[in-house]
C-alpha positions in Angstrom: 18.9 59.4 2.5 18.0 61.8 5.2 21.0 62.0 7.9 20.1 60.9 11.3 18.6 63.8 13.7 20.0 64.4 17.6 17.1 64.9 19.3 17.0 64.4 23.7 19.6 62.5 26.0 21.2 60.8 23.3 18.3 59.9 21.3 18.5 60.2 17.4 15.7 60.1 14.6 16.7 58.3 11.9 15.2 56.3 8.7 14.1 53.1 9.0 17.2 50.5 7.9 16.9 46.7 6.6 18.7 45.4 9.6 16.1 47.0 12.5 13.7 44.0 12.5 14.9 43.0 15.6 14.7 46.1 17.2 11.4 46.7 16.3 9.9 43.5 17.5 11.9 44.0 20.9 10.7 47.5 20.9 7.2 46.5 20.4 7.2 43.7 23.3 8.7 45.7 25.1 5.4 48.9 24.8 2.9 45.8 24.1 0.6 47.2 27.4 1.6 50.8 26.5 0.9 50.9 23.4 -2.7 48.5 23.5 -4.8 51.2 23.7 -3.6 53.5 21.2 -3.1 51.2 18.1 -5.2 47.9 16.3 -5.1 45.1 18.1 -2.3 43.0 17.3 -2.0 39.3 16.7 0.9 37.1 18.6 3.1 36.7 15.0 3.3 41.0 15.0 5.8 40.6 18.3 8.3 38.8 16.4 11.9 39.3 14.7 9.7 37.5 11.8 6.4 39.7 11.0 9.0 42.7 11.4 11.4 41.7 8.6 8.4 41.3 6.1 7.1 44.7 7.3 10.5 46.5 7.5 10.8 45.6 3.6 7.4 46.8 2.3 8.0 49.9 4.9 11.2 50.2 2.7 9.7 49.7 -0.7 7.0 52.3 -0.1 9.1 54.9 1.2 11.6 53.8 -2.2 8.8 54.8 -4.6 8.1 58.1 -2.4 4.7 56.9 -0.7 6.1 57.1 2.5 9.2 58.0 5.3 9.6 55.3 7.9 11.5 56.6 10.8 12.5 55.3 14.0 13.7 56.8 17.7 16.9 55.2 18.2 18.8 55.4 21.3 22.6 53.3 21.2 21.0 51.0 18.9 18.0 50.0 20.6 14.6 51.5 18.8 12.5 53.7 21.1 9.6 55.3 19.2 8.5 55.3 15.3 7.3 58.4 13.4 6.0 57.5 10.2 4.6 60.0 7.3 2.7 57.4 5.2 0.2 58.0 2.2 2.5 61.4 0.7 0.4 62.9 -1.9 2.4 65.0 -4.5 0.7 67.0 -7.0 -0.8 70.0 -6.1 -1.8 68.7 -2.6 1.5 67.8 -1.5 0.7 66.3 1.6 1.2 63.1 4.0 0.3 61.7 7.4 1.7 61.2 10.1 2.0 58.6 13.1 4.0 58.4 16.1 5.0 56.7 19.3 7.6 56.6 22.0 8.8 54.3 24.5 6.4 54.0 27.6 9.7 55.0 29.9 10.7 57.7 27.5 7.3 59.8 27.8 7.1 63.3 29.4 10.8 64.2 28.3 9.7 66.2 25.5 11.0 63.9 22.8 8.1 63.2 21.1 7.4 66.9 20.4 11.2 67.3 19.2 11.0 64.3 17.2 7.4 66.1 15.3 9.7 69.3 14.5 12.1 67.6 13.4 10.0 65.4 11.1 8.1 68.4 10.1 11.4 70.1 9.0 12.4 67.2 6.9 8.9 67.2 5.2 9.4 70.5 4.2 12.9 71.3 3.7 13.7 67.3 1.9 10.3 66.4 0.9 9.1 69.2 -0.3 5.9 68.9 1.5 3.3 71.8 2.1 1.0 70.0 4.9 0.7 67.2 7.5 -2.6 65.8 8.7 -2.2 63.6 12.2 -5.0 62.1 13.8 -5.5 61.4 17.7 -8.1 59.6 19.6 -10.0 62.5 21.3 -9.0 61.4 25.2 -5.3 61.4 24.3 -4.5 64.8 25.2 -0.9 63.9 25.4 -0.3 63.4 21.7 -2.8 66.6 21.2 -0.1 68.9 23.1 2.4 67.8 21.3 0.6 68.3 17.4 -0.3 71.9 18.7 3.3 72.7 20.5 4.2 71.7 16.8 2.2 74.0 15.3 -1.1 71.4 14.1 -4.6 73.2 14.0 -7.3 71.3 14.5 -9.1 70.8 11.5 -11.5 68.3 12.5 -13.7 65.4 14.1 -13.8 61.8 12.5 -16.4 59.6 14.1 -15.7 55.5 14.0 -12.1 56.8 12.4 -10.3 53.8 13.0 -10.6 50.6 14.8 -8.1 50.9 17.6 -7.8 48.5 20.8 -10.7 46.2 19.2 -13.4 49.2 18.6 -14.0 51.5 16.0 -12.8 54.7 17.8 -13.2 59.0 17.1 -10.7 60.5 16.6 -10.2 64.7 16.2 -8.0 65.5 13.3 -5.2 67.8 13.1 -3.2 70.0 9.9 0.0 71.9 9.8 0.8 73.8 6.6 4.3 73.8 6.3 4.5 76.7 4.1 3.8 79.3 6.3 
C-alpha cells in the first residue's frame, strides 16, 4: 500500500480504494463534456455508481496481482483526476503505461504535472520500474507539456492508435527511463 501523496491546494494522490465507486461516477459526470474528446466514447451505464463498482473491483484485482496501480486525485473526499499505470511489464523490460486526467476546473494549476512526478517516483522507488511509455493525441499539447516537464522524450508516432471520441485517432508516443 503506497501512502497517499500531498500534491496542490489540498489535493492528494492516492490508490484507488473499494469504497470510491461513487466518487468516480460523480467525478466522471461531472468532466463528461471535458473529458469527450480525449477518451472512447462512453455508453449511458459508465456514468453510474453501478458500472464503477464492477470496474473499481477488476481495477483492484489487477493492480492485486501487480498488472497495474490505479490512482485517483482526491480533494476532501471528492475524486478529481485518475492516473493510472496499467499493463506493468516485469522482466527485463520493467515497464508500464500510463494515463491521466484532471478535473476540467482544476486544469492550469500545475497538478497534473505534480501528480506525473509523483507517480513517476513511486514507479521507481515502490515499483521498481525502469520506464514509462504515455501516449497523447497529437493536438493535445497540454498533456504533451506536462510528459516533457516530467522528463518523457518523445519516442514516437502511432497512426489510428486508438479509437477516442468515436474515431480511430494518432497519437505521438512518449518514454521516461526512470533509471537515469
Amino acid at each position: 500500500m503506497i501512502d497517499p501523496l500531498p500534491l496542490i491546494d489540498g489535493i492528494t494522490l492516492r490508490e484507488l480504494r473499494p469504497g470510491d465507486a461513487e466518487a468516480l461516477a460523480a467525478a466522471y459526470l461531472r468532466n463528461r463534456a471535458h473529458l469527450a474528446a480525449w477518451e472512447p466514447e462512453r455508453a449511458e451505464e459508465f456514468f453510474t455508481t453501478e458500472w464503477h463498482e464492477t470496474e473499481v473491483a477488476a481495477q483492484l484485482a489487477s493492480a492485486a496481482r501487480g498488472e497495474s496501480l490505479p490512482m485517483v486525485l482526491s480533494d476532501e473526499g471528492a475524486i478529481v483526476g485518475r492516473f493510472t499505470l496499467s499493463g506493468i511489464v516485469r522482466g527485463p523490460f520493467q515497464s508500464a503505461n500510463l494515463g491521466y486526467w484532471v478535473d476540467a476546473g482544476r486544469n492550469g494549476r500545475g497538478i497534473a504535472s505534480a501528480a506525473v512526478a509523483a507517480i513517476a517516483d513511486v514507479a521507481l522507488e515502490e515499483l521498481g520500474l525502469h520506464r514509462i511509455q504515455a501516449a497523447t493525441l497529437t493536438h493535445n499539447a497540454a498533456s504533451r507539456r506536462v510528459l516533457e516537464r516530467n522528463g518523457f522524450r518523445h519516442i514516437g508516432f502511432a497512426p489510428t492508435y486508438l479509437k477516442i471520441a468515436g474515431r480511430w485517432q494518432d497519437h505521438e508516443l512518449f518514454q521516461r527511463i526512470l533509471h537515469d
